[in-house]
N, C-alpha and C positions, 0 to 999 in steps of 0.2 A: 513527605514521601513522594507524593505525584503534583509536579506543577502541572494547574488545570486551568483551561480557557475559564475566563470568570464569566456566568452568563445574568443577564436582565435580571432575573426569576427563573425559580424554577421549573415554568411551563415553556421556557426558551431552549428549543431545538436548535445547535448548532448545524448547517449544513455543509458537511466536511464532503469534500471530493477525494476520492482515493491519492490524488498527488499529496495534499495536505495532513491525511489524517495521521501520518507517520509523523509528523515534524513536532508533537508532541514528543514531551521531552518527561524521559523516566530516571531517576534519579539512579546510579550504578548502572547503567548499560551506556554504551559507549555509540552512541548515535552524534554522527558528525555533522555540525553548523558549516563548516568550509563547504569549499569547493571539492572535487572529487583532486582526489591526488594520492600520495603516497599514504599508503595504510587504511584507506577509504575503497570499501567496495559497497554496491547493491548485491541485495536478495531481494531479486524481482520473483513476486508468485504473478502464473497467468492465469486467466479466468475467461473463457470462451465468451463472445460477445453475447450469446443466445441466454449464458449463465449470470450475466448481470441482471438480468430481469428475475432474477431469484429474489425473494425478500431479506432487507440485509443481516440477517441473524444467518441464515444459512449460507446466502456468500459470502462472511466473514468466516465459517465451520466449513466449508468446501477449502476457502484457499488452507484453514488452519492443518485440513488434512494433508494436502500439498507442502506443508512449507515441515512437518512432522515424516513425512513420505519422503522428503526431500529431494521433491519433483518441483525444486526451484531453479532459477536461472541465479549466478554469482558472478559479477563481475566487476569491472570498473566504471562503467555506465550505467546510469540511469533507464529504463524503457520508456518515459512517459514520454517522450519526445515522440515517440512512434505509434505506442500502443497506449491505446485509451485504457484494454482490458487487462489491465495489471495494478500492481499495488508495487512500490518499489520502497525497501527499505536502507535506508545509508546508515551504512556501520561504520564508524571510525577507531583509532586509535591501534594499540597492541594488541592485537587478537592473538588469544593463547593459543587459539589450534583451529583448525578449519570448519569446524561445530559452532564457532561462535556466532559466527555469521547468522548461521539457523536458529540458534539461541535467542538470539535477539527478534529476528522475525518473528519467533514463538514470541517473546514475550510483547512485543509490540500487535499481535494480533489479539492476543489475550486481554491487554490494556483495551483494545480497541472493541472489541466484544462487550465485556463490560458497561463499559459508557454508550453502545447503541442500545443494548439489555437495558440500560438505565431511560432511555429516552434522551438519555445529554444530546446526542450525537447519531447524524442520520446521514449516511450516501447520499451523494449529489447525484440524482441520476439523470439531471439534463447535462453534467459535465461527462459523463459516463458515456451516454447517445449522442454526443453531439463530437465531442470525440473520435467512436467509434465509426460514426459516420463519415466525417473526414475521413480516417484510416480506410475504410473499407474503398471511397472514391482513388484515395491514390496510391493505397496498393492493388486498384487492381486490376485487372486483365488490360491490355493495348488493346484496341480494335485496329490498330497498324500495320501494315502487311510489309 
């Protein structure tokens, strides 16, 4: 049913950083290995930098209301190149109707709920601060005249 990261034991904490924790692979949902191209989009959820210091059960239920809300971004790129505060999930394949996309973010968030609930699987939050850090220096203001 669910191919899973094999760990040590069971007191082994994977530390997944939001780029990775999507690339879990759920068997029937159409999550794409390529490159972004034809029939491959993102369902990027964003999450305020302030909102990653959330403990991760509830910034996993914050985006999951977002991506149910469908107060996500869908495109053909990825965000993590920019934005640290996001979670971006690659859809491939035929997608029957433009719901899918959100389908699978639901279920990939769900998947990913679960295994932080279980202990499997924890946020990287120096990938998260160290990221967002960066971001914040170069997006921001010129002091340029």
């Amino acid at each position: 049913m669910f191919k899973l990261i094999p760990t040590i034991n069971n007191l082994t904490k994977i530390n997944m950083s939001t780029r990775t924790a999507f690339r879990t692979r759920i068997d029937n949902v159409p999550v794409a290995d390529g490159p972004s191209g034809k029939d491959v989009v993102w369902a990027t959820v964003y999450f305020d930098p302030d909102e990653a210091r959330l403990n991760d059960l509830e910034l996993i239920r914050l985006m999951m209301y977002r991506v149910v809300n469908r107060q996500v971004g869908v495109g053909e790129l990825p965000m993590h190149h920019r934005y640290s505060h996001c979670l971006s999930v690659r859809v491939g394949g035929e997608l029957p109707d433009e719901d899918a996309a959100y389908e699978v973010a639901e279920a990939m968030l769900d998947y990913f709920y679960g295994r932080v609930k279980s202990g499997e699987f924890v946020v990287n939050r120096t990938y998260i601060f160290r990221r967002q850090s960066r971001d914040l220096v170069s997006l921001g203001p010129s002091t340029s005249r």
